[in-house]
C-alpha positions in Angstrom: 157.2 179.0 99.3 156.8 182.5 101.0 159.1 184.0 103.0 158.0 186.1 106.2 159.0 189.5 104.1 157.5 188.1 101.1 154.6 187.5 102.9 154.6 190.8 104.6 155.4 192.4 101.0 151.9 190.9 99.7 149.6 191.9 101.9 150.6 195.6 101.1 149.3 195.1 98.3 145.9 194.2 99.1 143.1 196.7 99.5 141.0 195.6 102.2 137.7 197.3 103.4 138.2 197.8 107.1 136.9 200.1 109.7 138.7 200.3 113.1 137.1 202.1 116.1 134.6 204.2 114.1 136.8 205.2 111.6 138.2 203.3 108.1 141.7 202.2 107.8 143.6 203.8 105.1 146.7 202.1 105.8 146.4 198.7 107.2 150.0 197.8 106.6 151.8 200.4 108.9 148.6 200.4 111.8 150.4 199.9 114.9 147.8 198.0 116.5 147.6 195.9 113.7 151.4 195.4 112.8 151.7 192.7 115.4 149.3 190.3 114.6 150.3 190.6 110.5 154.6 190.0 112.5 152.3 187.2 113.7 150.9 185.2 111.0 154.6 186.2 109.2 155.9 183.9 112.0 154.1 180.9 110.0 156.6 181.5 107.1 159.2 182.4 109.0 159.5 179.1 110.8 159.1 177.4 107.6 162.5 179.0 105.9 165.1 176.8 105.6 168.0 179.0 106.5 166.6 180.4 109.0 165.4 177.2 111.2 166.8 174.2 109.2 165.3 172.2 112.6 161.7 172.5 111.7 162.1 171.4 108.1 160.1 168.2 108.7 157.4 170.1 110.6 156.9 173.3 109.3 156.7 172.0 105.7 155.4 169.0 103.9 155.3 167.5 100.3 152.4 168.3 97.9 150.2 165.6 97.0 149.4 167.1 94.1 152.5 168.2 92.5 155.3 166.5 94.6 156.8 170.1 95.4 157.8 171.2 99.1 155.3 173.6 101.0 154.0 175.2 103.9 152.5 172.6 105.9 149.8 175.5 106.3 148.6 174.4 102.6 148.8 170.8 102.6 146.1 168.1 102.8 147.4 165.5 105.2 148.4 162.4 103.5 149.6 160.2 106.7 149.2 159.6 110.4 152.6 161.4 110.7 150.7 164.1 109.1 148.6 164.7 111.9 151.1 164.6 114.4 153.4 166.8 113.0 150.4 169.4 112.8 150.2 169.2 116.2 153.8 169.4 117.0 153.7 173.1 114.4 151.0 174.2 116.6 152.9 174.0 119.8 156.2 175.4 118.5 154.4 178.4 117.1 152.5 178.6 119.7 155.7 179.0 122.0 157.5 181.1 119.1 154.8 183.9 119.4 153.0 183.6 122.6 150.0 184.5 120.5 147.4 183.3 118.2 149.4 182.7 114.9 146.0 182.6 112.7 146.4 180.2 110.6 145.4 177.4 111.7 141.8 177.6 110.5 142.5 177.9 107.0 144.5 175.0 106.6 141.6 172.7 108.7 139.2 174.4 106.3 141.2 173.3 103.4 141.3 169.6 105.2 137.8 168.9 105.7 136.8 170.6 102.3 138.9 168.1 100.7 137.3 165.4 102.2 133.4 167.1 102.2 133.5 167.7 98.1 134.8 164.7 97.4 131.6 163.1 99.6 129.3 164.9 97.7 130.3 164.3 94.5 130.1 160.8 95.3 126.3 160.9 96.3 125.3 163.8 93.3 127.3 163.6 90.6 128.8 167.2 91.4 132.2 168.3 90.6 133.2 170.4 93.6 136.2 168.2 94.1 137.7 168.9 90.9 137.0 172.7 91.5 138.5 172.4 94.9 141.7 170.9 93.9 142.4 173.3 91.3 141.8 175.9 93.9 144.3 174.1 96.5 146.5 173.8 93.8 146.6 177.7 93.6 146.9 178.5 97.4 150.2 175.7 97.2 151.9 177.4 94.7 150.9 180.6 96.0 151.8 179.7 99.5 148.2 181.7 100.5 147.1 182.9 104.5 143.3 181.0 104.3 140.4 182.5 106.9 138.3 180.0 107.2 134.7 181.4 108.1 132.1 178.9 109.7 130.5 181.0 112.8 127.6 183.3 111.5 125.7 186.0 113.6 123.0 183.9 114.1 120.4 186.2 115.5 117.6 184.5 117.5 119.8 181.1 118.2 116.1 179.6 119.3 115.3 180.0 115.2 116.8 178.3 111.9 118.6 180.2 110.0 115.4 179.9 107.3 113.1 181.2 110.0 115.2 184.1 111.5 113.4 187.5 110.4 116.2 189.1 109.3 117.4 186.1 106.8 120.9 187.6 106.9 121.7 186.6 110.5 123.3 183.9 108.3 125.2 184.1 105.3 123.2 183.0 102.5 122.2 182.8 98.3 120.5 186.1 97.5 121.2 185.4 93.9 121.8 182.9 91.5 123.4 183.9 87.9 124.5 182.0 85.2 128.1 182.8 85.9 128.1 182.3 89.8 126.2 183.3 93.2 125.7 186.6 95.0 125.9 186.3 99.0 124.7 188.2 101.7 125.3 188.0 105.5 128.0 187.8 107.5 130.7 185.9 109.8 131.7 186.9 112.9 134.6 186.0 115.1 136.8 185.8 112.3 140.7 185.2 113.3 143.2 186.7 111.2 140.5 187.8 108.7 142.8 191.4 107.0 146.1 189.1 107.7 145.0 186.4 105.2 145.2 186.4 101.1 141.8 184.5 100.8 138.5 183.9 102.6 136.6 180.4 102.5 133.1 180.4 104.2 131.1 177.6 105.2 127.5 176.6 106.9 128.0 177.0 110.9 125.5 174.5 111.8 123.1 171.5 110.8 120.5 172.4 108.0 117.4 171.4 107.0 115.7 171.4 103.3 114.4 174.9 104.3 117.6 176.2 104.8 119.3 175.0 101.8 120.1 178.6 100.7 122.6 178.7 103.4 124.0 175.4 102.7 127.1 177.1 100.6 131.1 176.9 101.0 133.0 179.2 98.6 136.3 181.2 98.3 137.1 184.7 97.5 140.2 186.8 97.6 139.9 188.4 101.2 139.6 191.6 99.0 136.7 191.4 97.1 134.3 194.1 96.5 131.4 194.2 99.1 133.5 192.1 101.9 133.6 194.9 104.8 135.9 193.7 107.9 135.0 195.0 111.2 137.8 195.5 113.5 137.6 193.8 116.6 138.0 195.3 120.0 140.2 193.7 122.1 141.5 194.3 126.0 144.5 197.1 126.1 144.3 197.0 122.8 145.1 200.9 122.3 148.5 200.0 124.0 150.1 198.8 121.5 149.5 202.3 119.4 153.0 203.1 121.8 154.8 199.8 120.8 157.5 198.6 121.8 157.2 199.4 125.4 156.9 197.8 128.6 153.9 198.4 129.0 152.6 196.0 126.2 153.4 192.5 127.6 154.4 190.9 124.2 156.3 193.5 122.6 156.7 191.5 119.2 153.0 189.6 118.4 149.3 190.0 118.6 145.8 188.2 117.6 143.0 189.6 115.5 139.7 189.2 115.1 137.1 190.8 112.5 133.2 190.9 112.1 133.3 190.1 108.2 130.3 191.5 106.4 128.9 190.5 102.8 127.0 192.9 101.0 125.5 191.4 97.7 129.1 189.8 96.9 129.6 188.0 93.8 131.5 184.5 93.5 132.1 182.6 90.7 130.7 179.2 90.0 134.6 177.8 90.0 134.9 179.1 93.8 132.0 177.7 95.0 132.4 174.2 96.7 128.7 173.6 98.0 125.3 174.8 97.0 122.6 174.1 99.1 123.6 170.6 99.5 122.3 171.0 102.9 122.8 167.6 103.5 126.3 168.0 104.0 126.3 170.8 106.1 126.9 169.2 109.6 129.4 166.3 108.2 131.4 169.7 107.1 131.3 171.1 110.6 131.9 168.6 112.0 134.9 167.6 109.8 136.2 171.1 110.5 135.3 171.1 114.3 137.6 168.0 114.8 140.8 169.3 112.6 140.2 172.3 114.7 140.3 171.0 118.2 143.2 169.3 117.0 144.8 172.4 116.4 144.3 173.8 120.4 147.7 172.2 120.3 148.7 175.8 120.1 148.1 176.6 123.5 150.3 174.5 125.1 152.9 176.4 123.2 151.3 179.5 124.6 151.3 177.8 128.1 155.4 177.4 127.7 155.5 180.8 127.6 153.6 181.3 131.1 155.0 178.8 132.7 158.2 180.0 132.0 157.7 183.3 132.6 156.1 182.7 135.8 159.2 180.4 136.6 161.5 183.8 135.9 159.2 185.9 138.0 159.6 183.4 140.8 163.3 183.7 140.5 163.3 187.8 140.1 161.0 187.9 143.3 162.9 185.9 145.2 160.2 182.8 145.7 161.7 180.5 143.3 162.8 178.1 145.8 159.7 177.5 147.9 158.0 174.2 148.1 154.5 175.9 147.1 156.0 177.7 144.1 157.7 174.5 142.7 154.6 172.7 143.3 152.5 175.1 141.4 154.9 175.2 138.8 154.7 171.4 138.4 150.9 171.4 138.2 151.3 173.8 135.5 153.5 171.4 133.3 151.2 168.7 134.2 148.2 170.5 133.2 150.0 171.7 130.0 151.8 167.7 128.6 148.1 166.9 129.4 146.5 169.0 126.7 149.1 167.9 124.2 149.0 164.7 125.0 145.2 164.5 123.9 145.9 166.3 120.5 148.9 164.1 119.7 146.4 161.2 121.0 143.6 162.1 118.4 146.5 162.8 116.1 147.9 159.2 116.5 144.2 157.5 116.1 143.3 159.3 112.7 142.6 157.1 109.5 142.3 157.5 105.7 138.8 158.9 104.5 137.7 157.6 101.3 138.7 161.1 99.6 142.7 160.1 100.7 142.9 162.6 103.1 143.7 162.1 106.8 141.5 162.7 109.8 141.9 162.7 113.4 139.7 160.6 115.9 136.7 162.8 116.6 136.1 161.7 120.1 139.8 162.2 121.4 139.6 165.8 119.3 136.9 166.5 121.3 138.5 165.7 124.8 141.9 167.1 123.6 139.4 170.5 123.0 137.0 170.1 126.5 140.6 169.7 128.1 141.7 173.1 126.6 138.4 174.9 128.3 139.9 175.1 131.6 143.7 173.8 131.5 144.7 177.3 130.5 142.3 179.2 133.2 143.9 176.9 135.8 147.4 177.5 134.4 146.5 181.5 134.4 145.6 181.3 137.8 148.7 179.7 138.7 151.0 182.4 137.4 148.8 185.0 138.7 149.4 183.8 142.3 152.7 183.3 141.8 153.7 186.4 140.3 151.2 188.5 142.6 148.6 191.4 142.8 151.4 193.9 141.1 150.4 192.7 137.8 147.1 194.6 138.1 148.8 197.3 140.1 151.6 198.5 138.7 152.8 201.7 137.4 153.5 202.3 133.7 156.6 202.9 132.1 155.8 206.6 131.4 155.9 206.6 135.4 159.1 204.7 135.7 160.7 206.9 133.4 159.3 210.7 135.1 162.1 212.7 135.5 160.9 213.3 139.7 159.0 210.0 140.6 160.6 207.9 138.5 163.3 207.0 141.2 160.8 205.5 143.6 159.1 203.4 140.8 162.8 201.8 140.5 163.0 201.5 144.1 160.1 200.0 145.3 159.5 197.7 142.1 163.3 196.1 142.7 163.2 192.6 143.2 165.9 190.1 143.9 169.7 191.7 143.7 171.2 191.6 140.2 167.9 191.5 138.6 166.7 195.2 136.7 163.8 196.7 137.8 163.0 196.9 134.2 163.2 192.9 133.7 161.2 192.3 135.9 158.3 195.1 134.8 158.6 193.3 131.1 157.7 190.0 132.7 154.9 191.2 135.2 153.3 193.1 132.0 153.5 189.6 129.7 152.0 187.7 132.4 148.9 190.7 132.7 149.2 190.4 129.1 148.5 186.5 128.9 146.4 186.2 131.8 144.4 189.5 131.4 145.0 191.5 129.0 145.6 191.4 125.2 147.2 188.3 125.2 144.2 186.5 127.1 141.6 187.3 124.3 143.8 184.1 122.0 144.7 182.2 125.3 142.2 181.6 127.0 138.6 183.4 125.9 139.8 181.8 122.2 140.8 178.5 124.4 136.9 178.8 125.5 134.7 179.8 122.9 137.4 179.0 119.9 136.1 175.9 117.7 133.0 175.8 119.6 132.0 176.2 123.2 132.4 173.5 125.9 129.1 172.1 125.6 129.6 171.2 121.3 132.4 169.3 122.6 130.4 167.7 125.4 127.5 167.2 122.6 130.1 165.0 119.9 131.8 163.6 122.9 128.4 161.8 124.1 127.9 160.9 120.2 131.2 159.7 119.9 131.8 157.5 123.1 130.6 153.9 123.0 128.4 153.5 125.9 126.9 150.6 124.9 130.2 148.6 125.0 131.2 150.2 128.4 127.9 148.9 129.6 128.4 145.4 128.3 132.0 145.5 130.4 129.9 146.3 133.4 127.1 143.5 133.3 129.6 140.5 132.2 132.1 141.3 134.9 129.6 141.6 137.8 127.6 138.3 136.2 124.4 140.1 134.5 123.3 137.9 131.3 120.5 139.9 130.6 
């Protein structure tokens, strides 16, 4: 397996096509504003050393089921119930380690429900994707790889199909077919982690029809590849972290990242393609994928440790720690947090065997673990907003704190409880704006919104997924109706 520095040691050495604010990056590895988001996705191999954090052995890594060697847990195909919870469990601890987005996550729920979707399909045509796919998983294992999984497209005019949108490349799609491989053309938008990651996987983002079977293809490329263009996204106070470390940043140490990934006329080969327009088994992939992946919102109660803790320490610095409404709104925090792990260790627990061998969560309790995640986290923000004040929108910056003539009254009249430095409790105000607000809030709560679909797919799979009809049936043969 990777280490943190080998990781960080390999991704100099890829030559991405990125633009950033108008201009191209030249030198991705040393870009301050993206240097915290690759210390990031590092923290996924970090945690997984041994020597470093012998405690999270059992979670952080797992056994191959191909070759019966010890990986990442990132690159593993769940074999067991334990499996699932212990995926779960990784996403909370990260989750707490960085306060951020850790970007991983989507790769390895890519690489869970292709294993189970190409082994379908073979079954029904006669295909070998699965045998393709497993060679390629075998690669990322021994390679210990950062995946980007890529399912959401542009999709233009949403009111259209992808087949009947006039510009056909509102989706990604076949322009080409050669003997050797495919050449695609589109793009995928929203993509976490997308210049932090060794390979790319795309996938359809929706339901298709025979019409659309062009864009009924799931393949994997080196993130690198000629003709992939990323598109930096912009984030809020994103240019602060161009003076990193400082107070003013909020979480000195990580960051998120998002990129608009375009494909001009990019080639794969026929061993890295997984579907082709087998649009038939386009939804049972998103959905696969949407399940693993609103398993995975386990992250943000790790996220929400932070908060509550810092909002806990702000109480204390402030002097408000010991006031019945503080302690109260500090409990509903916790409650709302155990809550939303609760439901992903819940759909975690309920998973069974697919025919393909591999693992998979109870879609209905994914799907309320997920709905849960749409507002816990705005309630819990709210909390540590009012607990920790207006001054997180107010306050002056460090460069004012430290001005040789004003400075002095910035100390003054930002001092808090005796014993505490003023500069303590700036850091903490700034990760609370940071979490609730700024940077921070793009993975904690607009990512806890829109993130592995919006509220209303969830409510969609939760209506498909709930048995009504036997709820019903309670009803009528408790209150005596036969009929």
């Amino acid at each position: 397996m990777k280490t943190a520095k080998e990781y960080l040691d390999s991704m100099r050495k890829m030559n991405f096509e990125l633009y950033m604010f108008g201009e191209q990056v030249t030198n991705h590895t040393d870009n301050p504003i993206i240097k915290p988001t690759r210390n990031c996705m590092a923290a996924t191999y970090e945690l997984a050393e041994e020597s470093k954090f012998p405690q999270y052995q059992n979670i952080m890594t797992a056994t191959s089921h191909l070759t019966g060697k010890k990986i990442n847990r990132f690159c593993h195909i769940h074999q067991s119930i334990q499996d699932l919870v212990n995926k779960s469990k990784m996403g909370r601890i990260l989750g707490a380690y960085t306060g951020s987005c850790f970007q991983r996550c989507v790769g390895m729920d890519t690489l869970n429900a292709l294993s189970m979707v190409s082994y379908d399909i073979d079954q029904k045509y006669g295909t070998e994707y699965s045998k393709r796919f497993l060679k390629y998983l075998g690669y990322v294992q021994d390679e210990d790889l950062a995946i980007c999984g890529a399912m959401t497209d542009a999709k233009g005019d949403r009111s259209l199909r992808p087949s009947e949108q006039a510009d056909p490349d509102q989706y990604l799609h076949v322009v080409e077919e050669k003997p050797d491989g495919i050449v695609v053309r589109g793009n995928k938008i929203h993509q976490t982690g997308a210049v932090n990651s060794h390979e790319i996987i795309c996938m359809p983002t929706r339901t298709l029809l025979e019409g659309d079977k062009d864009y009924a293809i799931t393949f994997a490329l080196p993130s690198d590849t000629k003709g992939i263009i990323y598109i930096y996204g912009r984030q809020p106070c994103d240019t602060r972290k161009i003076d990193s470390p400082n107070m003013d940043v909020g979480n000195v140490l990580y960051g998120g990242q998002e990129c608009m990934v375009v494909f001009d006329d990019v080639f794969v080969p026929w061993e890295r393609v997984f579907m082709y327009k087998e649009y038939d088994f386009a939804f049972d992939l998103v959905e696969k994928f949407a399940s693993y992946h609103r398993q995975s919102y386990a992250c943000k109660s790790g996220i929400s440790d932070v908060l509550i803790g810092a909002s806990q320490l702000i109480a204390e610095y402030q002097g408000t720690s010991k006031t019945s409404h503080v302690k109260d709104k500090i409990i509903d925090m916790i409650q709302l947090n155990e809550t939303m792990m609760c439901c992903s260790l819940a759909c975690a627990y309920e998973g069974h065997k697919e025919l393909s061998g591999t693992y998979f969560v109870d879609t209905l309790k994914a799907n309320v673990s997920k709905l849960n995640v749409t507002k816990f986290p705005y309630d819990i923000a709210r909390l540590a907003q009012d607990i920790a004040g207006g001054i997180i929108v107010t306050m002056p910056s460090e460069k004012d704190l430290k001005h040789p003539k004003i400075g002095k009254y910035v100390a003054k009249y930002l001092k808090g409880v005796d014993g505490v430095a003023v500069e303590n409790r700036i850091h903490l105000l700034r990760l609370i704006e940071n979490l609730t607000i700024g940077l921070g809030a793009v993975c904690y709560l607009t990512e806890s919104l829109h993130g592995a679909g919006s509220p209303m797919a969830q409510k969609i799979m939760i209506g498909r997924r709930a048995n009504i009809e036997r709820m019903k049936s309670n009803a009528k043969r408790l209150c005596g109706i036969e009929s």
